[in-house]
C-alpha positions, -999 to +999 in steps of 0.1 A: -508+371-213-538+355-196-531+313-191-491+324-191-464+318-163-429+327-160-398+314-144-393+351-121-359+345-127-350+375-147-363+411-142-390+422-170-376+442-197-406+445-226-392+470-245-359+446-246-376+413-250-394+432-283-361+445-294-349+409-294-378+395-311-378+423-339-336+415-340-350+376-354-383+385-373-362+412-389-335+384-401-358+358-412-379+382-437-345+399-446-333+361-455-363+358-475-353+387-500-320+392-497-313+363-514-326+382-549-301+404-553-275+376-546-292+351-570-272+362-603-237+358-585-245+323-569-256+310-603-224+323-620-202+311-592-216+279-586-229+269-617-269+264-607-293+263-628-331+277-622-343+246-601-313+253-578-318+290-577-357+282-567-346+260-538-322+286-524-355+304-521-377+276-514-357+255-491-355+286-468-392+287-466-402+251-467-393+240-432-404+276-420-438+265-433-439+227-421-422+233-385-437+267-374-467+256-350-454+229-335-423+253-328-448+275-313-463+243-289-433+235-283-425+266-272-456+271-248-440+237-233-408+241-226-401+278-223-399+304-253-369+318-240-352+286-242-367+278-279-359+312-287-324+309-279-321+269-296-337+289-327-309+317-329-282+298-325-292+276-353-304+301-376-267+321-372-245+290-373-268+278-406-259+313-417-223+310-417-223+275-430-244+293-462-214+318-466-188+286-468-212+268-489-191+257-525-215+235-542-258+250-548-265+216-528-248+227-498-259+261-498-292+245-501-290+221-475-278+250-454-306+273-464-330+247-450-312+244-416-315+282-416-353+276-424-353+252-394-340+278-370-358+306-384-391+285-377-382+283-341-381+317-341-410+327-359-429+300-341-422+314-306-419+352-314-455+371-310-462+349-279-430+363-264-442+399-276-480+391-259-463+380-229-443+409-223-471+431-228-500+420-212-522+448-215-541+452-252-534+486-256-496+480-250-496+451-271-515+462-298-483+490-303-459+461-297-478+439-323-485+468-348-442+476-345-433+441-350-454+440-382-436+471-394-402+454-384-410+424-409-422+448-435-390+466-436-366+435-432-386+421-462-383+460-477-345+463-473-332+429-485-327+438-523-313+471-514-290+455-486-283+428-504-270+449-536-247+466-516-229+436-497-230+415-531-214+443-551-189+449-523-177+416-504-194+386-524-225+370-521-214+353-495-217+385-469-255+385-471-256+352-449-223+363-431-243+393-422-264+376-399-238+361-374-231+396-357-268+404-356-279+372-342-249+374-320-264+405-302-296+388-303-284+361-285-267+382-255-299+406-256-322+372-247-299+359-226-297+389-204-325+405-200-356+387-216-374+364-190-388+328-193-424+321-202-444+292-209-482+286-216-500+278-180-517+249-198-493+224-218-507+213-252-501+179-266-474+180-298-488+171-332-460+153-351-483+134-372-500+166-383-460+181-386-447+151-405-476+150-433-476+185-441-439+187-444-440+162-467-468+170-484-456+207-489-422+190-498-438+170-530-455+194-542-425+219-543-406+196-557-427+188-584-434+229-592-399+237-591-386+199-611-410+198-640-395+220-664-362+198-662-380+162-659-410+170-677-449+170-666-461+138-677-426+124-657-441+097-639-417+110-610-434+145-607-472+129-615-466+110-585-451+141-561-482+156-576-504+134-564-495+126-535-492+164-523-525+166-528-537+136-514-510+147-482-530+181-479-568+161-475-549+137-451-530+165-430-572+181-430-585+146-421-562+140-393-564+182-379-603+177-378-603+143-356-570+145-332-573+162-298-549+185-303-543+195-337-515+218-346-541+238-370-574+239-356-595+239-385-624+255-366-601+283-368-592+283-401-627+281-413-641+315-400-650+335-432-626+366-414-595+345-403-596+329-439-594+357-454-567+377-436-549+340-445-556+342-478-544+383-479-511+369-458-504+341-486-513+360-521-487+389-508-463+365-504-469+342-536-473+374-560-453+403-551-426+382-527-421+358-550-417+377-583-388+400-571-369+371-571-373+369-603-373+406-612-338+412-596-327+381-618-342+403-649-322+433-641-291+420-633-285+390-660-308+408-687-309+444-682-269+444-670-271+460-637-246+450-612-260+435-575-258+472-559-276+489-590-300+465-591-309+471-553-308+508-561-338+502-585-357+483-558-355+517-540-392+522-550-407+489-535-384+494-508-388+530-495-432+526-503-432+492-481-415+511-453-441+538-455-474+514-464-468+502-429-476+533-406-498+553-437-520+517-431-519+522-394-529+557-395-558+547-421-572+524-395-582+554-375-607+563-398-619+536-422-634+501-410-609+475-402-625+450-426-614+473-456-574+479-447-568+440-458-586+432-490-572+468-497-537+461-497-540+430-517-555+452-539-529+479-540-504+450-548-525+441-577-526+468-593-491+476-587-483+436-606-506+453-635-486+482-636-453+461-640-470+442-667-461+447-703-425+437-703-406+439-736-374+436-753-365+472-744-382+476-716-365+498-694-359+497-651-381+530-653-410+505-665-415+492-632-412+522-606-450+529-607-462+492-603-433+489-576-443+522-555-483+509-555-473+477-544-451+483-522-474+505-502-498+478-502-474+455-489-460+471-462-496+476-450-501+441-450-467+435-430-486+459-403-520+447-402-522+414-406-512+392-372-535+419-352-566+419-370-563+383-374-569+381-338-598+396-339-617+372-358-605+342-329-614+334-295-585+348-274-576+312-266-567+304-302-543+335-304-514+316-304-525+292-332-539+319-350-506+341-356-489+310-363-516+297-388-510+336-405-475+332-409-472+294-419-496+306-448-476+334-463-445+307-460-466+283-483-475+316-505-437+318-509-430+281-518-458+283-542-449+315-555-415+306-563-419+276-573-452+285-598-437+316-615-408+297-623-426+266-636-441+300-660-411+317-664-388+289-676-414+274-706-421+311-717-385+324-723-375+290-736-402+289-760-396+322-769-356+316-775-366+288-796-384+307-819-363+333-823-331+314-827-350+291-855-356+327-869-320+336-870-306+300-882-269+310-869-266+286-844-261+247-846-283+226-829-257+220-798-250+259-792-292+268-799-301+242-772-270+253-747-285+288-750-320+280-746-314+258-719-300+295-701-323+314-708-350+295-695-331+294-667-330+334-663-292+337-672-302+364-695-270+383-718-249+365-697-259+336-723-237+356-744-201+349-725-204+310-732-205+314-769-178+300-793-157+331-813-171+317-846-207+333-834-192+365-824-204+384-857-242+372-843-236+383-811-263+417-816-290+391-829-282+374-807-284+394-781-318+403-794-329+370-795-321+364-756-333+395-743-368+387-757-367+355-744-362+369-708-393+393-713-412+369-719-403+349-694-408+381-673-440+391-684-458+351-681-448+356-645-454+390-640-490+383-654-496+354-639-490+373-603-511+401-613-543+379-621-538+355-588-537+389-568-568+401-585-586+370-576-569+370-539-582+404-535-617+398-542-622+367-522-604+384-494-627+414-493-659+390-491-644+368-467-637+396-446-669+415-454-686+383-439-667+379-407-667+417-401-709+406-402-709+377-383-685+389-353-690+426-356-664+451-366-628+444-356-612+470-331-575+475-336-559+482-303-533+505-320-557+529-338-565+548-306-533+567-294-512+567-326-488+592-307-473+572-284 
C-alpha cells in the first residue's frame, strides 16, 4: 500500500497474512449469526426474556460499531500486527468467558468484550489485506475473497450453530472460537509482518466517545420500550438524547482536524449509497433471522440442529450470491450489482411474508433462496466498489465507514423488529386469550408476557394441570400470536429494504455520473 511501512522483521507471506485475516472476519460475522440458532436454549436455560435475548445480539454489535475506526487509526499508529494480535486475544478469551457465562447479564457483558475485540479486528483487517497486496489487481482478488469469507461465516452460523447447540450445549458456539482464534494467533505471530501507516493520524476520542453513547441510548431505548413503556420518561430521554448525540458526533466530525469519519466522505452520492446497501442488508435480512430461528424452534418445534437445517436455503444461496455476483460484474455496470442485491433481498423479505398460524418451514425457502443470493453478493461487493467512489487516501476510512454502518444496521435491526415483534404477538395473545376466557388474569398475563417475548409453545410447559384440557386452544392461541409477531417484523424488513433499494440505486446512479463508472479490479481474470 502506497503511504505504508513495515517493520522488515518478518518475511512476507500474503497469502498467510489473508488466511489470518479471513480466520477473524470469518469469526466475527459467524458470532453475529450463530447466536440465532442458540437463542431458544439460552432463554430456557437462563431464564431471559426478549430485551436480554436482543442484547446478546446487540451488545456484540454495539461496541463493533462505536470502536471500529479509531481501532483502525489506531492501528495505522501503532502497528496492525500488534492490534491485530491485542484484538484476538480478546475476542477468544471473551469467547470462553461467554461459554462460562450463568446469568443473561454476564453473557452479555461478555458478548460486548467479544464486540470490543472483534472491532480491533475488523478495524485493522482490510488494511492488513491492502498491505500485503500492494498491487490492485492482486488486491482486488484478495479484497473480492475476503468479502466472500464474511458472506459465508455470516452464511454458516445458523447451520453451525444448530449442530453444536443440538450436540454439546449452547455454550460450544462461543467455545468454538478458542481453537480457531488459537491458530489465528500462531498464524499472525509467525508469519504475518508488521505494518503501519507512513503518516500517523491524530485519534478521535471525542468523536469515539459520543457515538458510542449515542448508539448506546438509542439501543437501549429500541430494545427497553416494550418493558418500560414509550412515554417512560427514561426511554423519551435515551431517545432524545441519541438523536441529539448523532447531530453532535456530525458537528464535531465536520470541524476537528482529524475526524474519525470524514464526512466529505460520507457525503458522495456513490459512497452513501453502497453505505446505505451495507446497512439495510444488515438491519432487514441480518436481523430477522434472529428472530426467524426463534420462530422455528420455540413455535414451530424444531430442535437447534433442525432449525439450522431449514436455514440450509439462505445458507447454501449466500455462499453462491458471492462468486455468481463476482462473475456478473464482468458483464453488467458496476453501479447496478449493489442497488441489485438489496433488491434481491427485498423481494426475498416479500416472499417470507404472509406468516400464519400454520404456516409451514417450507413457507420460507423461496424468500430465503432470493435473499440469500442477494446477500452474499453484497458480502462480495461491497468494501471494493466502495473504494471506488474515494480518493485512494480515504481508503482506510472508507472500508471502515462500510463496516461500522452495517454494525449500526444490525443494532437497529434487532433492536427495531423486536420493538415490532413483541407489541404484535402480545396484542395478538391478548385477543385471543380474551376469546377463549380459560385463563385467569395471572396465568393470561404470564403467557402473554412469553409470547411477546418469542417463547412461542414453549408458553405451554409453565401452565398449571388445571388448564391442561385448554392446552389445544391454547396452543392455537400462542401460535397465532407468534405469527403475528413474525409477520410485523417480517413486513416491516421487507418495506425498509424496498425503500433501501431504491435510494441506493439513485445514489449510486449519481456517483457512477459524477465520477465515471467504477472498475472492479477483480472482474478481469476471474480464473485465477
Amino acid at each position: 500500500v502506497a503511504g505504508d511501512e513495515g517493520d522488515g522483521g518478518t518475511a512476507l507471506h500474503p497469502r498467510l497474512t489473508l488466511l489470518a485475516v479471513c480466520l477473524a472476519v470469518f469469526m466475527l460475522l459467524l458470532d453475529m449469526t450463530i447466536v440465532s440458532a442458540a437463542l431458544a436454549n439460552i432463554q430456557a436455560t437462563l431464564d431471559a426474556d426478549l430485551s436480554g435475548l436482543q442484547w446478546v445480539v446487540d451488545a456484540y454489535a454495539l461496541p463493533m460499531a462505536g470502536l471500529l475506526l479509531t481501532a483502525a487509526t489506531l492501528g495505522d499508529r501503532l502497528g496492525r500486527r500488534r492490534l491485530y494480535l491485542g484484538g484476538m486475544a480478546a475476542f477468544t478469551l471473551a469467547s470462553a468467558g461467554c461459554a462460562l457465562a450463568r446469568s443473561i447479564e454476564m453473557l452479555n457483558l461478555c458478548r460486548a468484550l467479544q464486540g470490543s475485540g472483534g472491532a480491533i479486528l475488523l478495524g485493522v483487517s482490510l488494511p492488513m489485506v491492502a498491505a500485503a497486496f500492494p498491487e490492485q489487481r492482486g488486491r482486488g482478488i484478495a479484497i473480492a475473497i475476503y468479502g466472500a469469507v464474511m458472506g459465508a461465516g455470516a452464511a454458516v452460523g445458523p447451520l453451525l450453530g444448530g449442530a453444536l447447540v443440538g450436540a454439546f450445549g449452547w455454550e460450544s458456539i462461543f467455545l468454538i472460537n478458542v481453537p480457531i482464534g488459537a491458530v489465528a494467533l500462531v498464524i499472525a505471530v509467525r508469519f504475518v509482518p508488521e505494518t503501519r501507516a507512513a503518516q500517523d493520524r491524530p485519534l478521535d476520542l471525542v468523536g469515539t466517545a459520543v457515538l458510542s453513547a449515542a448508539l448506546f441510548a438509542g439501543v437501549y431505548a429500541l430494545i427497553e420500550g416494550n418493558h418500560r413503556g414509550w412515554t417512560d420518561g427514561v426511554i423519551l430521554a435515551l431517545g432524545a438524547f441519541s438523536v441529539l448525540g448523532l447531530l453532535a458526533f456530525g458537528w464535531w466530525e465536520s470541524r476537528v482536524s482529524a475526524p474519525m469519519l470524514d464526512l466529505g466522505v460520507v457525503r458522495r452520492p456513490g459512497f452513501a449509497g453502497v453505505s446505505l446497501a451495507a446497512f439495510a442488508a444488515a438491519g432487514t435480512l441480518i436481523a430477522a433471522t434472529n428472530y426467524l430461528a426463534l420462530y422455528f424452534m420455540n413455535t414451530l418445534g424444531y430442535s437447534p440442529f433442525q432449525s439450522g437445517l431449514r436455514a440450509l436455503p439462505l445458507t447454501v444461496a449466500c455462499v453462491l450470491g458471492a462468486p455468481l455476483a463476482m462473475t456478473a460484474a464482468r458483464y453488467f455496470p458496476a453501479w447496478t450489482s449493489i442497488p441489485g442485491g438489496v433488491a434481491l433481498i427485498a423481494v426475498g423479505l416479500w416472499l417470507m411474508t404472509g406468516v400464519g398460524e400454520s404456516t409451514q418451514w417450507t413457507h420460507f425457502i423461496a424468500g430465503s433462496v432470493v435473499a440469500g443470493l442477494g446477500l452474499g453478493g453484497l458480502f462480495a461487493l461491497t468494501s471494493d466498489i466502495a473504494l471506488q467512489f474515494v480518493p485512494v487516501a480515504d481508503a482506510g476510512m472508507a472500508t471502515g465507514a462500510v463496516s461500522t454502518v452495517r454494525q449500526v444496521g444490525i443494532l437497529a435491526g434487532v433492536a427495531g423488529l423486536g420493538a415490532l415483534f413483541g407489541p404484535r404477538a402480545s396484542a395478538s395473545a391478548t385477543h385471543e386469550l380474551a376469546q377463549l376466557g380459560v385463563l385467569g388474569p395471572g396465568a393470561a398475563r404470564r403467557l402473554i408476557d412469553s409470547v411477546s417475548a418469542g417463547a412461542g409453545l414453549r408458553v405451554l410447559d409453565f401452565l398449571p394441570a388445571d388448564y391442561r384440557p385448554a392446552l389445544p386452544a391454547i396452543a392455537r392461541a400462542a401460535r397465532q400470536a407468534s405469527a403475528a409477531g413474525m409477520q410485523a417484523a417480517l413486513v416491516a424488513a421487507a418495506v425498509a429494504a424496498t425503500a433501501a433499494a431504491v435510494a441506493t440505486a439513485i445514489l449510486i446512479a449519481v456517483g457512477a455520473r459524477r465520477h465515471g463508472e467504477p472498475e472492479i479490479p477483480f472482474a478481469e481474470g476471474m480464473s485465477v
